[in-house]
BAVO-374784 format. One record per residue (C-alpha): residue in one letter; x, y, z. Coordinates in nm, 2 decimals, padded with zeros to 4 digits. Each point is the difference from the previous one (the first is absolute). Example, Ala and Ser with C-alpha at 12.3 -4.5 7.8 and 13.67 -1.06 7.14 Angstrom:
2
ATOM  res      px      py      pz
ATOM    A   01.23  -00.45   00.78
ATOM    S   00.14   00.34  -00.07
***
This chain:
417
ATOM  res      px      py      pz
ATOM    X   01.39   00.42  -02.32
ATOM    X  -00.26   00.20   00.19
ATOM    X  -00.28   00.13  -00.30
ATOM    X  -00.05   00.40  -00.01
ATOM    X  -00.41   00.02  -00.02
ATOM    X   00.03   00.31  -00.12
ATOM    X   00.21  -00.03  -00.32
ATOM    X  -00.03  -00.40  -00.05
ATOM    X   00.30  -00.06   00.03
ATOM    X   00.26  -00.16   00.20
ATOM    X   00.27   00.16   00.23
ATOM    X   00.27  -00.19   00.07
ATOM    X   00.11  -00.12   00.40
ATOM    X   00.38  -00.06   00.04
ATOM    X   00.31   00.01   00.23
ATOM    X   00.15   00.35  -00.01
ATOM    X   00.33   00.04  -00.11
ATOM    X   00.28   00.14   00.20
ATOM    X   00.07   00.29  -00.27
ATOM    X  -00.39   00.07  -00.02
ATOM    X  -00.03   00.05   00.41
ATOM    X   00.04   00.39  -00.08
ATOM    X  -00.31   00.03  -00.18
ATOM    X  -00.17  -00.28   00.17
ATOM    X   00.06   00.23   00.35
ATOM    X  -00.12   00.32  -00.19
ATOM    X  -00.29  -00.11  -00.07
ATOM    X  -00.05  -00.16   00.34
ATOM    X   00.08   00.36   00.15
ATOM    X  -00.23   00.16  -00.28
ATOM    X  -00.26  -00.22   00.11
ATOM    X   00.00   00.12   00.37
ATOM    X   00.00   00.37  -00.08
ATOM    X   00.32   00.03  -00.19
ATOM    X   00.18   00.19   00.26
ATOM    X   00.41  -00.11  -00.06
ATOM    X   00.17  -00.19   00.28
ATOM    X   00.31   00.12   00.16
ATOM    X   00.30  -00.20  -00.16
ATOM    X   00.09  -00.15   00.31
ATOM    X  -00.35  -00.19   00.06
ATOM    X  -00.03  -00.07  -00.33
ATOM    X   00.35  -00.19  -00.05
ATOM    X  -00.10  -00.19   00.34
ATOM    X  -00.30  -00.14  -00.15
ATOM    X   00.18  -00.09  -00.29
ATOM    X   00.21  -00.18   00.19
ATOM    X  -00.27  -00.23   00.16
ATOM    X  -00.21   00.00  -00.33
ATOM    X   00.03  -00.42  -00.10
ATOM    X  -00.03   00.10  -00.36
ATOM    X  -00.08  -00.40  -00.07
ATOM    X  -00.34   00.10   00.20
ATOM    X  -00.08   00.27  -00.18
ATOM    X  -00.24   00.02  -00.29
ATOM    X  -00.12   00.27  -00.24
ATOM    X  -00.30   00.05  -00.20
ATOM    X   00.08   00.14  -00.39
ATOM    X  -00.21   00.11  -00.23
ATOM    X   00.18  -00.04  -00.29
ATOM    X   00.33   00.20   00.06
ATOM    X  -00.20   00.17   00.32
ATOM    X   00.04  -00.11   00.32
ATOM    X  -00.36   00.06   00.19
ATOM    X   00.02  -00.26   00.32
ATOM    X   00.32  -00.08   00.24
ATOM    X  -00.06  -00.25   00.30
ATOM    X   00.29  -00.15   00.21
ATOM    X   00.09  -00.22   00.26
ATOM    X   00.23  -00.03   00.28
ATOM    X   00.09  -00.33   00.15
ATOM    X  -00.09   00.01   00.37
ATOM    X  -00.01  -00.23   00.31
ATOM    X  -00.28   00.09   00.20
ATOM    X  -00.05  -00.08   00.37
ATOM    X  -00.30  -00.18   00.11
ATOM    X  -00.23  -00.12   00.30
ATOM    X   00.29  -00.24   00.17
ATOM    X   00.28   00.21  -00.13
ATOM    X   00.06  -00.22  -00.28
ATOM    X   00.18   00.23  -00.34
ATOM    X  -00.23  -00.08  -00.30
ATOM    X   00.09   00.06  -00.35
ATOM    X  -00.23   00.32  -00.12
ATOM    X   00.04   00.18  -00.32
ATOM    X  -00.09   00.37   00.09
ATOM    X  -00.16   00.18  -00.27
ATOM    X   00.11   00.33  -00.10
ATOM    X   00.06   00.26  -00.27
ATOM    X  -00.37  -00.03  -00.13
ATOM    X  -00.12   00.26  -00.26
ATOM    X  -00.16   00.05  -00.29
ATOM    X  -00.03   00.32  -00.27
ATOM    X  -00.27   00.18   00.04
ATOM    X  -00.06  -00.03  -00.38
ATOM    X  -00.09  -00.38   00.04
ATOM    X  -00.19  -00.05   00.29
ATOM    X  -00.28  -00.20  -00.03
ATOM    X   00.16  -00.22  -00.25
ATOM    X   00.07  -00.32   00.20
ATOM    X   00.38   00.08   00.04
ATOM    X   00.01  -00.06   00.40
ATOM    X  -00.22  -00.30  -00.08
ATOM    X   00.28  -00.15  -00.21
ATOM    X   00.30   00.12   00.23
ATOM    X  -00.20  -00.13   00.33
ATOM    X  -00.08  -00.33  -00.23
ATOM    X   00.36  -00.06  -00.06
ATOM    X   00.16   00.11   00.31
ATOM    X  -00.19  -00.22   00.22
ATOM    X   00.07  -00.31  -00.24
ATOM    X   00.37   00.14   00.00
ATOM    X  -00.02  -00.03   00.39
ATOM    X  -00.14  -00.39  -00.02
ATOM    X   00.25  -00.09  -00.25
ATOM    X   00.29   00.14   00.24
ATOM    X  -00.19  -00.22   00.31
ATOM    X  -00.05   00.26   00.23
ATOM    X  -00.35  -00.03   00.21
ATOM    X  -00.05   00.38   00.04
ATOM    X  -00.03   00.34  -00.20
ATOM    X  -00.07   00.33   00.20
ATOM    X   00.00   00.35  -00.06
ATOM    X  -00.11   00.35   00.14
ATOM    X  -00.23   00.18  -00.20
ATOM    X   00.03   00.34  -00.12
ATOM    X  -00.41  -00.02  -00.06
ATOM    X  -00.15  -00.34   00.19
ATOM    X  -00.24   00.03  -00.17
ATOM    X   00.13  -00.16  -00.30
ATOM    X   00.21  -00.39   00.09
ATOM    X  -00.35  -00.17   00.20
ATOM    X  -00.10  -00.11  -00.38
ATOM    X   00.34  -00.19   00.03
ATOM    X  -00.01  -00.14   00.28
ATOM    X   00.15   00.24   00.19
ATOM    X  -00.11   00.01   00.43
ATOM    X   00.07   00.31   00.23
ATOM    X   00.21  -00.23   00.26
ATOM    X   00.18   00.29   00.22
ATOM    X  -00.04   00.36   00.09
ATOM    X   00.20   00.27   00.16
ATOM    X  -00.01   00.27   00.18
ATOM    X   00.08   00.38  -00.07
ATOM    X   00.04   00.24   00.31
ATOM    X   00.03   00.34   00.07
ATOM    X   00.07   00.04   00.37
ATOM    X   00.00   00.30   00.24
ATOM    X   00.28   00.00   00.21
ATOM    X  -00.08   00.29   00.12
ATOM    X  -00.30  -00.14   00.18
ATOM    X   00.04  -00.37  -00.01
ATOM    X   00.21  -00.18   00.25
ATOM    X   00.14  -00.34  -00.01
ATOM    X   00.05  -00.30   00.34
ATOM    X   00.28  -00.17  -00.08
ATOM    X   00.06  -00.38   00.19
ATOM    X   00.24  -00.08   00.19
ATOM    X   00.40   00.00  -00.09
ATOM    X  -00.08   00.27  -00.29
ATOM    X   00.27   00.18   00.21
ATOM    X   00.27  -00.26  -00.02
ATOM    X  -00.02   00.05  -00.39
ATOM    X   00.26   00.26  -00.13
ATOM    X  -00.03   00.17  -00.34
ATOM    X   00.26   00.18  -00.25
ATOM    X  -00.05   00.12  -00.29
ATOM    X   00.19  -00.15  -00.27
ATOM    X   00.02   00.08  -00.38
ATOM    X  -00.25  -00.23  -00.19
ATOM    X   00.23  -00.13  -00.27
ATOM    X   00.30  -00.06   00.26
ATOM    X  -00.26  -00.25   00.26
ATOM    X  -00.17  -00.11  -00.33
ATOM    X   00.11  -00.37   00.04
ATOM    X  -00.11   00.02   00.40
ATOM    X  -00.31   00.11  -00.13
ATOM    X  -00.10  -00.29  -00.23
ATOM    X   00.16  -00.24   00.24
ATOM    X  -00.32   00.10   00.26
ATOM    X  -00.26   00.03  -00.27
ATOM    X   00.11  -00.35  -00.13
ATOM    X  -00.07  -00.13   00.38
ATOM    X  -00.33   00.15   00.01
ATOM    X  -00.12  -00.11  -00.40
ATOM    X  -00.09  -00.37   00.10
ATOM    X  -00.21   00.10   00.29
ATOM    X  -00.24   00.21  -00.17
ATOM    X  -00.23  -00.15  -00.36
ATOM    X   00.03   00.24  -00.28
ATOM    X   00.40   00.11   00.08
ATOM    X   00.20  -00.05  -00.26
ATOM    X   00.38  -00.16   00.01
ATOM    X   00.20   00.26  -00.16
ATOM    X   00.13  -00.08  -00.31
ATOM    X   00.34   00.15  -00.11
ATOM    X  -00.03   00.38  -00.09
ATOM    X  -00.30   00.03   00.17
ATOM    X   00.20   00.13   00.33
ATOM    X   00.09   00.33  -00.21
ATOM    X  -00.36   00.08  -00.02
ATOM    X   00.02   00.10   00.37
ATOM    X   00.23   00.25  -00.04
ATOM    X  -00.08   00.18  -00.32
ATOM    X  -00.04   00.37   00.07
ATOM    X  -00.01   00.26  -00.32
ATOM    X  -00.02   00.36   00.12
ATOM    X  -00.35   00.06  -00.24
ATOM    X  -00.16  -00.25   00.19
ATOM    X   00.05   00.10   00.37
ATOM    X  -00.27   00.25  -00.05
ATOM    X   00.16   00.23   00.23
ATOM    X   00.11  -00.23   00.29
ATOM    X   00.43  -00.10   00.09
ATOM    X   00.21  -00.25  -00.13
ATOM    X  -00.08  -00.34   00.08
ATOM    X   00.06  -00.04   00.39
ATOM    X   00.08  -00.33   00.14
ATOM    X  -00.01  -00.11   00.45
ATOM    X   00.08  -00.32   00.08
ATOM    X  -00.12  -00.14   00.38
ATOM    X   00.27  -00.23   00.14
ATOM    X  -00.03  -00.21   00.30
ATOM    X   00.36  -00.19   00.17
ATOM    X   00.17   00.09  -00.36
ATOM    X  -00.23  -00.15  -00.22
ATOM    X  -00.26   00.22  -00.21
ATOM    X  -00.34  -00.06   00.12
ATOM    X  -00.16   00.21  -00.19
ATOM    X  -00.01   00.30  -00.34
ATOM    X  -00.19   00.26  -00.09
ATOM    X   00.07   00.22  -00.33
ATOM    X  -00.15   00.34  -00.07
ATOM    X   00.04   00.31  -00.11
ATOM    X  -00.16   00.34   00.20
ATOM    X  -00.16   00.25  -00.22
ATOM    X   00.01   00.34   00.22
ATOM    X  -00.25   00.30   00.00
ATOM    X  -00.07   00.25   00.21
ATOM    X  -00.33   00.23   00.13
ATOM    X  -00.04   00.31   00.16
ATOM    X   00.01  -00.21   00.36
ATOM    X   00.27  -00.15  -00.10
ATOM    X   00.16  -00.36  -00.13
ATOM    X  -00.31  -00.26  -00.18
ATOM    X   00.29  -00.23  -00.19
ATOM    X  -00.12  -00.38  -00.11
ATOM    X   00.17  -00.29   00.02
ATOM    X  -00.01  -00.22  -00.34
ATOM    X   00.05  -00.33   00.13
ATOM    X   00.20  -00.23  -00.27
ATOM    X   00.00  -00.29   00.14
ATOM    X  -00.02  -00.20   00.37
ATOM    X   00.09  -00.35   00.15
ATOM    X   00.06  -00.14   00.33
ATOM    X   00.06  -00.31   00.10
ATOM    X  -00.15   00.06   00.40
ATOM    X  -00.25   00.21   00.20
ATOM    X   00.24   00.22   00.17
ATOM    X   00.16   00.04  -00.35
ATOM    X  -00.31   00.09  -00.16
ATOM    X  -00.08   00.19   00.24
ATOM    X   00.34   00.20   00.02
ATOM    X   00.05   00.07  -00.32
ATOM    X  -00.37   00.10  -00.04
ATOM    X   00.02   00.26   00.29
ATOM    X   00.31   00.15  -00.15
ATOM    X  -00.19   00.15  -00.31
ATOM    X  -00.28   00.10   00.23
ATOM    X   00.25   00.23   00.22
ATOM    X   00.24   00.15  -00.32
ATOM    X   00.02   00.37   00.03
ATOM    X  -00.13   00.24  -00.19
ATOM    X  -00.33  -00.25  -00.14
ATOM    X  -00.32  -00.03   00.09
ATOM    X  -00.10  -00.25  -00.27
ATOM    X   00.08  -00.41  -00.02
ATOM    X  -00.10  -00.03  -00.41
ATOM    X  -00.02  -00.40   00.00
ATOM    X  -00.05  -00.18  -00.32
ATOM    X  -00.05  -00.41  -00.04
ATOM    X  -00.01  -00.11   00.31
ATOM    X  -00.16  -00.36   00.14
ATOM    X  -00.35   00.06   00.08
ATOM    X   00.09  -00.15   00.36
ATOM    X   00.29   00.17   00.06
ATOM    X   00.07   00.03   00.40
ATOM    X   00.06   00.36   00.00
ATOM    X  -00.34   00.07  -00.05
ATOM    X  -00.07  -00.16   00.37
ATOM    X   00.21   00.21   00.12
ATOM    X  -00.12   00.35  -00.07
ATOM    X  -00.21   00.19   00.20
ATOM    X  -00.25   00.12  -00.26
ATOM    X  -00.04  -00.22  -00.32
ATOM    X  -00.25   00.21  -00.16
ATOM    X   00.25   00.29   00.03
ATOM    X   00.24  -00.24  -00.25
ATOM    X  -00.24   00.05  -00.27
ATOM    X   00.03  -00.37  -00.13
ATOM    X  -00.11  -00.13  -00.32
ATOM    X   00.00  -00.35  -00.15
ATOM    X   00.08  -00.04  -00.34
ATOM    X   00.00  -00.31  -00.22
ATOM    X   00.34  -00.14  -00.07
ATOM    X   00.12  -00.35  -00.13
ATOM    X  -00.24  -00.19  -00.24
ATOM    X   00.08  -00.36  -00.04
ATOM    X  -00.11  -00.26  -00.26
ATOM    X   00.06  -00.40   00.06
ATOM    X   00.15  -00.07  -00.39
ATOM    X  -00.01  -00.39   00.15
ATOM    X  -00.27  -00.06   00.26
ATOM    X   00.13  -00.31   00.12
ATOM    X   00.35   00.10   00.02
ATOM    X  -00.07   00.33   00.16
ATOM    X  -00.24  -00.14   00.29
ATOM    X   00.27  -00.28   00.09
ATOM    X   00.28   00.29   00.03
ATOM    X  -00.18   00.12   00.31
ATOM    X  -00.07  -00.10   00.35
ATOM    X  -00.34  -00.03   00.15
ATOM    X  -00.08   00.13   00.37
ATOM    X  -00.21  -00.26   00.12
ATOM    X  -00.08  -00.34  -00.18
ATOM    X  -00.21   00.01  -00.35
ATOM    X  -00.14  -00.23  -00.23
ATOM    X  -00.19   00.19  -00.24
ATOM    X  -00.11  -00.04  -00.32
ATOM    X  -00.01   00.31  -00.23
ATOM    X  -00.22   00.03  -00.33
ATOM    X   00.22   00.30  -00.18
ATOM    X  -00.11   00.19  -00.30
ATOM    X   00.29   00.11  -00.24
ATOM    X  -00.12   00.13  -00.31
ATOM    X   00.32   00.14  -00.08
ATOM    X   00.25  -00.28   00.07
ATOM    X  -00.23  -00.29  -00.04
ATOM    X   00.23  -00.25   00.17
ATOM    X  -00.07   00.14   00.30
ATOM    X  -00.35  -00.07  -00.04
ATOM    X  -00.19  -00.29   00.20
ATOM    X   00.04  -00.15   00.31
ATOM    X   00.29  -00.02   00.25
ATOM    X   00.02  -00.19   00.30
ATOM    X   00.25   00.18   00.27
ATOM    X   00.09  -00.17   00.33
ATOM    X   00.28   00.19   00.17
ATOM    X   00.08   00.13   00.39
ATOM    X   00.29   00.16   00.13
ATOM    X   00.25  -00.21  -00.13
ATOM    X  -00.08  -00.06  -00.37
ATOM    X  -00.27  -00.02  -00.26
ATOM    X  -00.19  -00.19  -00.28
ATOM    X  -00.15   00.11  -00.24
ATOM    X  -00.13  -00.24  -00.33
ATOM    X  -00.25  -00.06  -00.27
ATOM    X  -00.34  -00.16   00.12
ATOM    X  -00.36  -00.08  -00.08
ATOM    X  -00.11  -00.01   00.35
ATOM    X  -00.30   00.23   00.07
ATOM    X   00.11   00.37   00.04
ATOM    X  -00.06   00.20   00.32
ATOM    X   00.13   00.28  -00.07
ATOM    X  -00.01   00.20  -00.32
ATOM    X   00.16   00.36  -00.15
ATOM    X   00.19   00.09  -00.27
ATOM    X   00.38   00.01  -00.02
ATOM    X  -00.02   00.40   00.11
ATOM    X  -00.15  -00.07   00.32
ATOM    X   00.30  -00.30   00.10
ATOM    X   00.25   00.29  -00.12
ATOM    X  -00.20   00.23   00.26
ATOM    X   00.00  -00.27   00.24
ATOM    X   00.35  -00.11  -00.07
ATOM    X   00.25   00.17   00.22
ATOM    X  -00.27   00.00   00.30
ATOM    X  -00.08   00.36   00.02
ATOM    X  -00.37  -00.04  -00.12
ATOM    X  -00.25  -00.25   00.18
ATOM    X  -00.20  -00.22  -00.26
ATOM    X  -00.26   00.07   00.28
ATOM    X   00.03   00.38  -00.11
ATOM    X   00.01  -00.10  -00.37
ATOM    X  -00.30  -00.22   00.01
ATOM    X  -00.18   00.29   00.17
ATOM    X   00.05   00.17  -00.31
ATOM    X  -00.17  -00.28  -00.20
ATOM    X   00.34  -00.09  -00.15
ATOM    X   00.04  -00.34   00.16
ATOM    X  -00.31  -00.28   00.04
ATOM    X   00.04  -00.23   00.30
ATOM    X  -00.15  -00.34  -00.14
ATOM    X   00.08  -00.22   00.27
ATOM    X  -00.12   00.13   00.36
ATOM    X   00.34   00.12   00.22
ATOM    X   00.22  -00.02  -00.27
ATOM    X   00.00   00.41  -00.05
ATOM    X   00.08   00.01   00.36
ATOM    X   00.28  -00.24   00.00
ATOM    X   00.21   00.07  -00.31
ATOM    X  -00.04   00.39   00.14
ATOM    X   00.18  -00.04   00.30
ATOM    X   00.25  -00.27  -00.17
ATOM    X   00.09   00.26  -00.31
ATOM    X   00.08   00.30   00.25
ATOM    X   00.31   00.13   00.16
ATOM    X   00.09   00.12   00.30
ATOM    X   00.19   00.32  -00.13
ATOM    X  -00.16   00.22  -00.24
ATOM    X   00.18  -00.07  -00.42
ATOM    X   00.22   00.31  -00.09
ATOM    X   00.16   00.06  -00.30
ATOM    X   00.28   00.27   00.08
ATOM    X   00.08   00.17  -00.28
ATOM    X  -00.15   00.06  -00.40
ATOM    X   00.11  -00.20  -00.27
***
């Protein structure tokens, strides 16, 4: 029961039905603006909605709160697939805010998530400025572009040439397509293994929604038969008194080379009639942004993405490798799961960690927020100490868990949840 301040007294939290998923999605789409869904995207998400992970808030015959969760596997540092429970569907009515309901849904979806024995829960945030009070880190960014084509040029490496593209229809090469994205998921933290259903997401295209661009495109770079490489997009076209200006809406991109990347990457820069790349979610140190001739002309700008929280501190910092050798012990604060709390000794390297209970002296301590930060190796505890949210108690331990909790590719998480 979560307690409603307000009218003192209690709303009920419980697993949704499977008959009341029709007005527990209302009031989700109510909650974000209450503009209806096309039928096609809203019978997909239906179709990866784990109803058993889904809770609703009543009061009394109203329902006021909806949280769910999906059950992911999550790459991280040394391309191991963790078990993450990815948050999602989170709203509440506007005519009981203030009342404690997230409270209560947050309470019981993160002991939910311990009970089930999986180490992680992340999310993206439609405001970040509400999950750090549950222990909730920024742990990956992206990237949005808008590049001039007309004025930027790209240098491609060597054998770009030997790569041949073709367009292809994107449900037809579907199959090709997750085959390469499954090669790339362990080799970058914060990809997720896609679970079944989740490959239909790629393709959905409802006409309202196109916003005046094509049909879903799909090009696919192949190299001695095998496909190297995808891009999908659509191509919104417009038109000036000096002619052509179209923009390219770039979908989604992966390669599994250099010359791929590159290849597929110069195709959308040279498509007729545009002027405009329009690139959305993209890895912060993504190569094609060494490649052009004027960044600034790509208009970059880094947006917060994924948002992890370790449900199970031990259990989430022995699912990960370590880039050089640590021995570290951390004094975490967890007000909010207070299992988590106290100090944890980690020793781990490149091939495997520890991580257990102690009452050795700490040298490092932060809350759980700044390990989820710190987690997936896109944010130095150097940087994070700098911010005063990490104390260094032993002299060179800052320094040496740093370097041991990054990675050498910037996390990603590819798509929205």
């Amino acid at each position: 029961m979560g307690t409603d301040l307000a009218r003192n007294r209690a709303t009920e939290l419980r697993v949704v039905r499977r008959e009341e998923l029709d007005s527990w999605y209302d009031h989700l789409i109510r909650a974000f603006g209450g503009v209806p869904e096309p039928a096609e995207e809203r019978q997909l998400w239906y179709s990866v909605t784990e109803t058993d992970r889904s809770i609703g808030a009543w009061d009394g015959d109203e329902l006021v709160g909806t949280a769910g969760a999906f059950g992911f596997r999550m790459t991280v540092p040394g391309g191991a697939p963790v078990p993450a429970a990815g948050v999602t569907m989170v709203s509440v009515a506007a005519t009981h805010r203030r009342r404690g309901v997230l409270t209560s849904m947050m309470r019981r979806q993160l002991d939910d998530v311990r009970a089930w024995g999986w180490p992680l829960a992340v999310l993206t945030a439609s405001e970040p400025v509400i999950y750090g009070r549950f222990g909730y880190g920024v742990a990956t960014c992206h990237v949005n572009a808008e590049i001039d084509t007309s004025r930027v040029r790209l240098s491609v490496p060597p054998g770009t040439d030997d790569v041949r593209l073709r367009y292809a229809a994107p449900a037809d090469v579907l199959d090709v397509c997750e085959a390469l994205y499954a090669r790339r998921v362990p080799l970058r933290p914060g990809m997720l293994v896609r679970q079944p259903g989740w490959e239909r997401m790629g393709l959905l295209d409802p006409q309202s929604e196109r916003n005046g661009a094509s049909p879903l495109q799909c090009v696919l770079a192949e190299r001695d038969d095998e496909v190297v490489g995808y891009a999908r997009f659509r191509v919104r076209p417009e038109w000036e008194a000096a002619g052509p200006k179209g923009t390219v809406v770039l979908e989604d991109l992966e390669a599994v080379d250099p010359a791929a990347h590159a290849a597929v990457w110069r195709f959308l820069f040279d498509l007729d009639l545009t002027s405009t790349i329009d690139a959305r979610r993209r890895p912060v140190d993504e190569p094609w942004q060494y490649m052009v001739s004027d960044i600034r002309r790509c208009r970059l700008l880094v947006r917060d993405s994924l948002h992890v929280r370790l449900v199970d501190v031990g259990a989430a910092l022995e699912a990960r490798t370590y880039q050089t050798p640590v021995a570290v012990v951390f004094e975490v604060e967890d007000s909010f799961c207070p299992w988590n709390a106290g100090r944890w000794r980690l020793t781990g390297d490149t091939k495997g960690a520890s991580c257990q209970r102690t009452e050795d002296a700490a040298d490092l301590a932060l809350s759980v927020r700044e390990l989820g930060t710190a987690y997936l190796g896109g944010v130095s505890l150097v940087s994070l100490a700098a911010a005063g949210r990490v104390r260094e108690l032993r002299p060179g331990a800052l320094a040496e868990a740093s370097v041991a909790f990054g990675s050498p590719v910037a996390p990603w998480l590819p798509h929205g949840f």
